[in-house]
C-alpha positions in Angstrom: 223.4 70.0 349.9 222.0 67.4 347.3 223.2 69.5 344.5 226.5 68.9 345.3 226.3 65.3 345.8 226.0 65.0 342.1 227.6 66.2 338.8 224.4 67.3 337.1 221.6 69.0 338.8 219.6 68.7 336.0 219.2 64.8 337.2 217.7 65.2 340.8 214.0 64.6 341.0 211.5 66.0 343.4 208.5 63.7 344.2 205.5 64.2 346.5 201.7 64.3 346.2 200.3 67.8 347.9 197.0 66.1 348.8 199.2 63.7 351.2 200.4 66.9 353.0 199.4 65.7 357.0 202.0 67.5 358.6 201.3 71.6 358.6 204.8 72.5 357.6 202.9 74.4 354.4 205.5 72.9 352.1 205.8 74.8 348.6 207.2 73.0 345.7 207.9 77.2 344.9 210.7 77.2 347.2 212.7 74.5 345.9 212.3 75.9 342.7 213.7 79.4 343.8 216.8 77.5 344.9 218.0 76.0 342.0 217.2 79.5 340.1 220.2 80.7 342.4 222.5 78.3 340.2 220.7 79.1 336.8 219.5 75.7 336.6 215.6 74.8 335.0 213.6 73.0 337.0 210.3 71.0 334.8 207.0 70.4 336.4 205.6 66.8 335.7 202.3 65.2 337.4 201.9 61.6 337.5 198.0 61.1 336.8 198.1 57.1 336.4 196.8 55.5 339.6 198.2 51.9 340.1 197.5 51.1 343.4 193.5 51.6 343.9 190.3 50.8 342.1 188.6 52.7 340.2 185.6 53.2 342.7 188.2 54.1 345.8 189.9 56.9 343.1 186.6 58.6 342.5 185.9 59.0 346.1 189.7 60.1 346.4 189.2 62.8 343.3 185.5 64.0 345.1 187.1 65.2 347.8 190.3 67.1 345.8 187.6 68.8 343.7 186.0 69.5 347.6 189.3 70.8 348.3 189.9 73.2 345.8 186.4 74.4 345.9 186.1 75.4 349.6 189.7 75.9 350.4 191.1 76.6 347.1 193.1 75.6 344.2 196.8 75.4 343.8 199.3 75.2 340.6 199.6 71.3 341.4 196.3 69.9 342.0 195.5 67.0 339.7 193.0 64.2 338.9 193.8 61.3 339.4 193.1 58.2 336.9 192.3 54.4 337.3 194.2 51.4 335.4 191.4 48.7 337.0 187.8 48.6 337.8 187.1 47.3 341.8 184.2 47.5 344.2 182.2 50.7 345.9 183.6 52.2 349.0 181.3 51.5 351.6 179.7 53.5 354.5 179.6 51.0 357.4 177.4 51.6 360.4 179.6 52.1 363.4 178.1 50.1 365.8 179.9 48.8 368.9 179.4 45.0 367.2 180.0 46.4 364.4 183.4 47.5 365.6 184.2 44.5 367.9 183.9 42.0 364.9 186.2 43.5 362.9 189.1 43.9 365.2 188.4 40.4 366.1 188.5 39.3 362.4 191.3 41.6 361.3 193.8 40.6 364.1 195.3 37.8 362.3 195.2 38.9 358.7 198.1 40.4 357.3 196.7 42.0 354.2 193.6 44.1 356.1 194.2 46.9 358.8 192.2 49.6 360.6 193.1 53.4 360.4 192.4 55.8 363.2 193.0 59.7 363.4 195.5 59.6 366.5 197.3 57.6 369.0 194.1 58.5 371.6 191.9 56.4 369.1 194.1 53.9 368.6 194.9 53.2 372.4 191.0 53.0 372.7 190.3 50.2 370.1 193.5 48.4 371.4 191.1 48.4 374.8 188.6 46.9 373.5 190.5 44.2 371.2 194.1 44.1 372.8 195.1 40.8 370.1 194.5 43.5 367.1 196.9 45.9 368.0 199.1 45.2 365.3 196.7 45.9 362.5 195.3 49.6 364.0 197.0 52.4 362.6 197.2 55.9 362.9 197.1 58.0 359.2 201.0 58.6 359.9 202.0 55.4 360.5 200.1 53.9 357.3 201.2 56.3 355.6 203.9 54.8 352.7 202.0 51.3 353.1 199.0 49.8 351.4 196.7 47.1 352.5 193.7 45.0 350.2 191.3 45.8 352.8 191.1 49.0 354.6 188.8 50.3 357.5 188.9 54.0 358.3 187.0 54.6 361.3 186.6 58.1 363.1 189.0 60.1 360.7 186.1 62.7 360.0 184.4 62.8 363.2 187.2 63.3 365.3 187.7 66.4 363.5 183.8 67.6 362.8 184.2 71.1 363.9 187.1 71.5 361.2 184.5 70.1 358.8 181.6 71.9 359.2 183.7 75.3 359.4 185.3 74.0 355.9 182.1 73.7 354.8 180.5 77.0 355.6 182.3 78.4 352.5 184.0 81.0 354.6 187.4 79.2 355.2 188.7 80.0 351.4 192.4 80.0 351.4 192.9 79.0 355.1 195.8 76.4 354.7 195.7 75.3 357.6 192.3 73.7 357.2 193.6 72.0 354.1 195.8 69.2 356.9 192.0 67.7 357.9 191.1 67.4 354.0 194.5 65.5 353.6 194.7 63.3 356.7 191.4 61.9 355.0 193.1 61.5 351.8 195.6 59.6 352.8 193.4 57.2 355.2 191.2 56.0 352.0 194.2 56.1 349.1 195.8 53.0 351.5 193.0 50.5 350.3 194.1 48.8 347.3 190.5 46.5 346.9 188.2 47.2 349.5 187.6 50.4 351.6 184.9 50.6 354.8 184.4 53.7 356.4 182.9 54.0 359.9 182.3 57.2 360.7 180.1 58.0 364.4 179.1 61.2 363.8 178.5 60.9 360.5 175.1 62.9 360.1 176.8 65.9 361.3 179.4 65.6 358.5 178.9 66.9 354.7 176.5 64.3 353.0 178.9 65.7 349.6 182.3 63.7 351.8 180.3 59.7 351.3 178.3 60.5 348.0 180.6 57.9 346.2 180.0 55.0 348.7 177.5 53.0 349.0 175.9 51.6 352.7 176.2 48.5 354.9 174.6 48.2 358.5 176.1 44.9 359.8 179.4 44.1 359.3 180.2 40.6 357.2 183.5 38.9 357.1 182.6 36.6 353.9 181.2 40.0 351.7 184.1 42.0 353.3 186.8 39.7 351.7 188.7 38.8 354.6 188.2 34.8 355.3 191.7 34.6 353.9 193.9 33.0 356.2 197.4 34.7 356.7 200.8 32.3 357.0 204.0 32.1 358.9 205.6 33.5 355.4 202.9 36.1 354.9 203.8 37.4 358.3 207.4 37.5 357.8 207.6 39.9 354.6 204.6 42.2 356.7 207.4 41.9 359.3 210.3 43.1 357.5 207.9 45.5 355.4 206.9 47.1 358.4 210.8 47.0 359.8 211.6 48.9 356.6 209.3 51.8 357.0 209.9 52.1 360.6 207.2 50.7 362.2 209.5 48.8 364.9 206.4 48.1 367.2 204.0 46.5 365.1 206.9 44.9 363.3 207.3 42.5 366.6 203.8 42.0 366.2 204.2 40.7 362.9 206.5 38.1 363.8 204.8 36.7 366.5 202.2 35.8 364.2 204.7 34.2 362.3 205.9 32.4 365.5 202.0 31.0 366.2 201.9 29.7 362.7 204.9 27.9 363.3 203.7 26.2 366.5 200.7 25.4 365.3 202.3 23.8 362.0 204.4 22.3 364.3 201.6 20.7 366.2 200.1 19.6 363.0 203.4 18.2 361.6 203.4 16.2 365.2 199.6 14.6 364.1 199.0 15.5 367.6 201.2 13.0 368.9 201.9 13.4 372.8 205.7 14.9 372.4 206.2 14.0 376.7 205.2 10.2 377.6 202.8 10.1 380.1 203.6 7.8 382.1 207.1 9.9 382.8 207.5 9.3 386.9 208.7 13.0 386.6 205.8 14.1 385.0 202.5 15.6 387.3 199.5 15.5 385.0 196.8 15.6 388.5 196.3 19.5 388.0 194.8 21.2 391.2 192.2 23.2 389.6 188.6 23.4 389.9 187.8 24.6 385.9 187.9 21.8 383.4 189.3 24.2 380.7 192.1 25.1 382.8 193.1 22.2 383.9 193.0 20.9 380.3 195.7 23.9 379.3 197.8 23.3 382.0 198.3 19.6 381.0 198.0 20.3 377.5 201.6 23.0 378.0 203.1 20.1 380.4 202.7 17.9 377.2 204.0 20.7 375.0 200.9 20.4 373.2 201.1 23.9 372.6 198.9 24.5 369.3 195.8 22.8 371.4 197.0 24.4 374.5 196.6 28.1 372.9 193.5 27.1 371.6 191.9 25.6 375.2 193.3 28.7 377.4 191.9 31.2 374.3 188.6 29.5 375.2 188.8 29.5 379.3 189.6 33.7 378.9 186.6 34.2 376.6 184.4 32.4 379.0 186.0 34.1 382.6 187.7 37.3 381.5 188.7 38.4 384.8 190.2 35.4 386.1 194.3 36.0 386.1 195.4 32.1 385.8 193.9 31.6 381.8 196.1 34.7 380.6 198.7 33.5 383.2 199.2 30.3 381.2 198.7 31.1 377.9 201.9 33.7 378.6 203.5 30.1 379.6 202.7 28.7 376.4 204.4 31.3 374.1 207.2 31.7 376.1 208.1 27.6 375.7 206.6 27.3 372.5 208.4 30.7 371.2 210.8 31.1 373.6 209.6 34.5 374.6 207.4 36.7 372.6 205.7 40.3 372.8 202.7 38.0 373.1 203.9 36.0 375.9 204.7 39.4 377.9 201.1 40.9 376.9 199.5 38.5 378.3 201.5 38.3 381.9 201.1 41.9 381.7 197.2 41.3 381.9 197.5 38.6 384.2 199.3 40.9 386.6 196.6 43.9 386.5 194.2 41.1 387.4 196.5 40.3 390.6 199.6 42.8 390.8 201.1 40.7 393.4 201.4 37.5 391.7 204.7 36.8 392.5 206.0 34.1 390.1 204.6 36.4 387.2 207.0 38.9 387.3 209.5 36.3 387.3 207.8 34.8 383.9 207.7 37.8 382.4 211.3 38.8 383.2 212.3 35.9 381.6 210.2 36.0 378.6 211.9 40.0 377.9 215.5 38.3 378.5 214.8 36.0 376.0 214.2 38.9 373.5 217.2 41.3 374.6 214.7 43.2 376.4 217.6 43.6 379.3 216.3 47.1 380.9 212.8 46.5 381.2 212.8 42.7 382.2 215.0 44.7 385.3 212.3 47.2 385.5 210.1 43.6 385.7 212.1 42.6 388.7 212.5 45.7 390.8 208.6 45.3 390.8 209.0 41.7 392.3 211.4 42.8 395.0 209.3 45.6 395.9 206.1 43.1 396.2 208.3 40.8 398.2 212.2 41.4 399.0 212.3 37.9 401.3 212.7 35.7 398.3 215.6 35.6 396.6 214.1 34.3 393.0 214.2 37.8 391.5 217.6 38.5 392.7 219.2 35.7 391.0 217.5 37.1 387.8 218.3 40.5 387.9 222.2 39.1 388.8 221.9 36.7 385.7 221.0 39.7 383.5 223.5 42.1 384.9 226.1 39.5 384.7 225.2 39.5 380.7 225.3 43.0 380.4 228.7 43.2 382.1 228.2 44.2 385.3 230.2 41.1 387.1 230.3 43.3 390.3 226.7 44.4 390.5 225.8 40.8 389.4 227.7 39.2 392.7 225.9 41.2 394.8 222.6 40.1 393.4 223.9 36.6 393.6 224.7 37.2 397.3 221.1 38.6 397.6 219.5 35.0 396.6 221.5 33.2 398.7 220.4 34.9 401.9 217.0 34.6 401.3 214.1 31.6 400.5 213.9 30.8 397.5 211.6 28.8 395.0 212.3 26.0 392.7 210.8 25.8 389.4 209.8 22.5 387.7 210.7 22.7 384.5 209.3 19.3 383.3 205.4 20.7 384.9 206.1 24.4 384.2 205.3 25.4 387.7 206.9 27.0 390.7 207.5 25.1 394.6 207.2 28.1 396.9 207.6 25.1 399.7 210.4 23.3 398.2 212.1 20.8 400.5 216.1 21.6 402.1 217.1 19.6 399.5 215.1 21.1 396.7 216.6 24.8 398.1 219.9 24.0 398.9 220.4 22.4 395.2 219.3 25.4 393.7 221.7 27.6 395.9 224.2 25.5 394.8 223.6 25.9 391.3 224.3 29.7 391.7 227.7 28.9 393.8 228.9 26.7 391.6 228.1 28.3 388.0 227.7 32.6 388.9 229.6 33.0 392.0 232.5 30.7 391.3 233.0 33.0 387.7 233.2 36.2 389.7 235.6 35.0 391.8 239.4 33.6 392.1 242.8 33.5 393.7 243.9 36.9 393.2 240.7 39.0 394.2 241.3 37.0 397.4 244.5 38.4 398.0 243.8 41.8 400.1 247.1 45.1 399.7 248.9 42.8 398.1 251.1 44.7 395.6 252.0 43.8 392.3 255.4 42.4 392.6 254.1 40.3 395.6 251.4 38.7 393.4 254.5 37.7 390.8 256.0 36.3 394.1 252.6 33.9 394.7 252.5 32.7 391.1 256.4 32.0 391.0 256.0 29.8 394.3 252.5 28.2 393.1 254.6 27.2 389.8 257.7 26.0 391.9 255.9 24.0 394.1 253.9 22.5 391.4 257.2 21.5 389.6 258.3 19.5 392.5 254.8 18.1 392.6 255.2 16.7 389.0 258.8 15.4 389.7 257.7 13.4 392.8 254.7 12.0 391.1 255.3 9.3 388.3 254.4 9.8 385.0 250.7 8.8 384.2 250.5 7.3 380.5 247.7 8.6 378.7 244.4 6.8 377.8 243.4 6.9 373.8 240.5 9.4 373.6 237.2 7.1 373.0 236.4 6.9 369.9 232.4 6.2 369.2 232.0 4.5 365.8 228.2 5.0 366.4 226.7 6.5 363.5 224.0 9.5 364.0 220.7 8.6 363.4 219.9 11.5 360.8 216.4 9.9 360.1 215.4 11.1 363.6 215.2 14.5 363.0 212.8 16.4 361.0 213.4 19.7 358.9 210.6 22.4 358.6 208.9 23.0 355.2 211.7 25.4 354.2 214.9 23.4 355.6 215.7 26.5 357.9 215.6 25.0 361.2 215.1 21.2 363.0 211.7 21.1 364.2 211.9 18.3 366.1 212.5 15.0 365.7 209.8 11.9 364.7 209.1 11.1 368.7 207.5 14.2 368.8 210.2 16.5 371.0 209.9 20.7 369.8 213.7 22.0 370.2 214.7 24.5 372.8 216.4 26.0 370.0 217.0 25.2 366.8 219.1 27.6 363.8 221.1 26.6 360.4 224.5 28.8 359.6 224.1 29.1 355.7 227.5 29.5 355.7 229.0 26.2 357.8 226.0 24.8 355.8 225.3 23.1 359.4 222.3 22.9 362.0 222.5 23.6 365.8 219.9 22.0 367.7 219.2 22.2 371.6 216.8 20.0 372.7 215.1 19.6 376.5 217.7 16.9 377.8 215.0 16.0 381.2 213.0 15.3 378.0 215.1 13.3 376.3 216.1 10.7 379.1 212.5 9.6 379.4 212.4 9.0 375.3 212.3 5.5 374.1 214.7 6.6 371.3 216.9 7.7 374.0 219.5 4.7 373.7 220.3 5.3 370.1 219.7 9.2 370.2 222.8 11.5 369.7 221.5 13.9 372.1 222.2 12.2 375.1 226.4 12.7 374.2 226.1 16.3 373.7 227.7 19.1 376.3 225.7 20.9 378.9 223.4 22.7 377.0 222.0 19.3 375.3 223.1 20.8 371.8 224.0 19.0 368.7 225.4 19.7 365.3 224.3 18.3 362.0 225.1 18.7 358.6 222.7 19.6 355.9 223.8 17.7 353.7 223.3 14.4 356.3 220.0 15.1 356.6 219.1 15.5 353.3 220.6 11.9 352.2 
């Protein structure tokens, strides 16, 4: 097939490394020679010793065990020895304590450039137990496997497989290919460190002493020797993100850019100087919290004055000090879904705030919302199913699902989740203190139901779906009368001169808003107000910016703001070259 994609065979080229082999297909560079002998055509051999990507130290340890390979499972025609460009430091054998373990995920959860490699998914699912924030930097050998990291743990690659290794080691397992996959796996877990490789191994003195002979040893784990006190920023994220995009890693790709996302509210906390973005003394704004913890009552205020940098921090320290207590990871969902609007993070941690207490009601309806934000249609559904099965008497998750389905099309399905709210108690949320009214007054209610009437309903509906075995022809006959009658309406009624459209000559305050570093977004203006949304079309060359209306009425700026004379949706759109004046 690839030979007849181009004119000369003699230019396609073949390239793999035999000691990455970790899937037991038993490839044989033999058999793609034997089909280009079928069209007479040469094929040349050439092995690519130079080693660019890891020190010196790592590619000893990588050549020890190929010269381990071919001596107790046997050579092939394309083994080689690899050579170093650049000198480095000694792989190091790491004692595998629990702390030990623990300190590292904690450390390497945030850092971009470091990441831990387990054997298979079963490992990985149990060190995502007991660090759930570092999920994005474990790996298993096949999903590292094309990428590259400066710091590299490998823990439990060897022991997971000890009986494999001790029966490669008995000397009696010479030319069993199969046995050759374990050899590789390893391989490939310590060729991905391009500075700095730890190994932790648990069952390490049941393994070959000949495996570690080029490390040296460490008993306590130390994040200033380990190299990896670097910090990681919003742009370091976003190339991990689309490098791990690229190479199909989809999962930890969304991880990637949520760090990105955190970076971004906490620069835009710092841009802010910490300046309250809500006033305080708003009369719609509740900062007497009815909780009896100091930290958690300082987090919920702290997201009511979309503080959120300080807010993450607060609620980060409340879960440390009561783990099992649903509200702290509750909150801190609340954050990231305001602050980001809607993250994998955000849904993690209502996820763990609903194991705490699966019939937490409103949860299910945060989370719903956060995995709508992110196209996440099916499973915020799945997300609301679970609410109506908890309780089908309210009529919040209804409206929900209905909003969603009505986004995905499904006008008829929607209506009848719209109809479901309607006949049933419903909630209110207060968006300007981020918490839900399960006793909201008539009017509170009523308002609400309203709101789904007037802007769901009403679009589902109309004069013809009204209009019951009516045929065709009699349907022409309604709008011909409707058009008649409305012609005689016009001639009766005298002619109305038209007012000139307003015209404001107000000019746009452009000094009110404030770029990001980059100039790729508005975020937020010099009172201190974070945008609901905020993009820039590099084509238009212009910036669409929604900000929290609620929010802006209680601004001092307000009178002179062009917010205030935008449509609905509070948005607003500037001109790059305006704000750069």
């Amino acid at each position: 097939m690839v030979s007849k994609l181009v004119k000369n065979r003699a230019n396609i080229i073949f390239a793999g490394d035999v000691h990455q082999t970790i899937n037991p297909t038993f490839f044989n560079f033999g058999r793609v020679k034997n089909l280009f002998y079928t069209y007479n055509t040469d094929m040349e051999d050439v092995i690519l010793t130079k080693n660019y990507r890891n020190p010196k130290e790592v590619v000893e340890m990588m050549n020890t065990l190929a010269h381990l390979r071919q001596q107790f499972i046997g050579k092939t025609a394309y083994d080689y020895e690899t050579k170093a460009i650049r000198s480095g430091e000694q792989p190091i054998v790491l004692n595998p304590s629990e702390q030990n373990l623990v300190q590292i995920l904690e450390t390497i959860k945030d850092k971009h450039y470091a990441a831990i490699i387990v054997p298979d998914e079963a490992e990985k699912e149990k060190l995502a137990n007991i660090h759930p924030e570092a999920l994005g930097r474990i790996f298993t050998v096949y999903e590292i496997k094309g990428l590259e990291y400066e710091t590299i743990f490998c823990y439990n690659i060897v022991s997971k497989h000890a009986k494999a290794w001790q029966r490669i080691f008995s000397g009696e397992e010479k030319r069993n290919d199969q046995l050759r996959y374990y050899m590789n796996l390893f391989y490939v877990a310590i060729s991905r460190a391009k500075d700095y490789l730890y190994i932790l191994e648990p069952h390490r003195n049941q393994l070959p002493p000949a495996l570690f002979a080029p490390c040296a040893k460490m008993d306590r784990f130390n994040q200033e020797a380990s190299h990896i006190s670097k910090q990681s920023t919003k742009e370091d994220w976003e190339k991990e993100a689309h490098r791990l995009e690229q190479t199909g890693n989809k999962e930890k790709s969304r991880l990637a850019r949520d760090f990105a996302k955190e970076e971004q509210i906490q620069s835009l906390n710092r841009l802010f100087d910490g300046r309250i973005v809500v006033q305080p003394n708003s009369p719609q704004l509740n900062l007497s919290v009815d909780k009896e913890n100091k930290s958690l009552k300082e987090g919920i205020t702290l997201l009511r004055l979309q503080q959120y940098g300080k807010a993450i921090q607060v609620l980060n320290q409340f879960i440390e000090e009561y783990p099992e207590n649903p509200e702290g990871y509750y909150y801190l969902g609340m954050v990231y879904t305001y602050a980001a609007s809607g993250t994998d993070y955000s849904i993690r941690f209502f996820d763990e705030a609903l194991r705490l207490k699966p019939d937490w009601y409103e949860v299910y309806l945060d989370k719903a919302s956060s995995q709508r934000f992110i196209n996440q249609r099916k499973e915020a559904i799945e997300t609301l199913d679970a609410a109506i099965e908890i309780n089908s008497k309210i009529g919040n998750a209804y409206f929900i699902k209905g909003m969603i389905l009505q986004e995905m099309g499904k006008t008829a399905e929607a209506k009848q989740y719209f109809k479901k709210a309607l006949n049933r108690k419903c909630y209110t949320f207060d968006s300007m203190n981020k918490a839900w009214n399960r006793n909201p007054s008539k009017q509170e209610e009523q308002a609400f139901k309203n709101n789904i009437k007037r802007n769901y309903l009403a679009q589902n509906s109309g004069s013809i779906t009204s209009v019951q075995g009516d045929t065709w022809k009699e349907i022409e006959k309604l709008f011909k009368r409707l058009a008649e009658e409305a012609a005689v309406k016009q001639q009766r009624e005298p002619k109305k001169r038209k007012k000139p459209a307003k015209v404001s000559n107000d000019p746009i305050d452009y000094s009110l808003f404030i770029l990001d570093e980059e100039g790729r977004s508005i975020a937020g203006c010099t009172e201190g107000n974070v945008p609901l949304q905020s993009t820039y079309n590099a084509k238009t060359k212009k910036y669409t910016v929604q900000f929290d209306k609620e929010l802006c009425k209680v601004c001092d700026k307000f009178a002179v703001c062009p917010v205030k004379h935008t449509n609905k949706k509070g948005e607003l759109q500037l001109r790059k070259k305006d704000l750069l004046k």
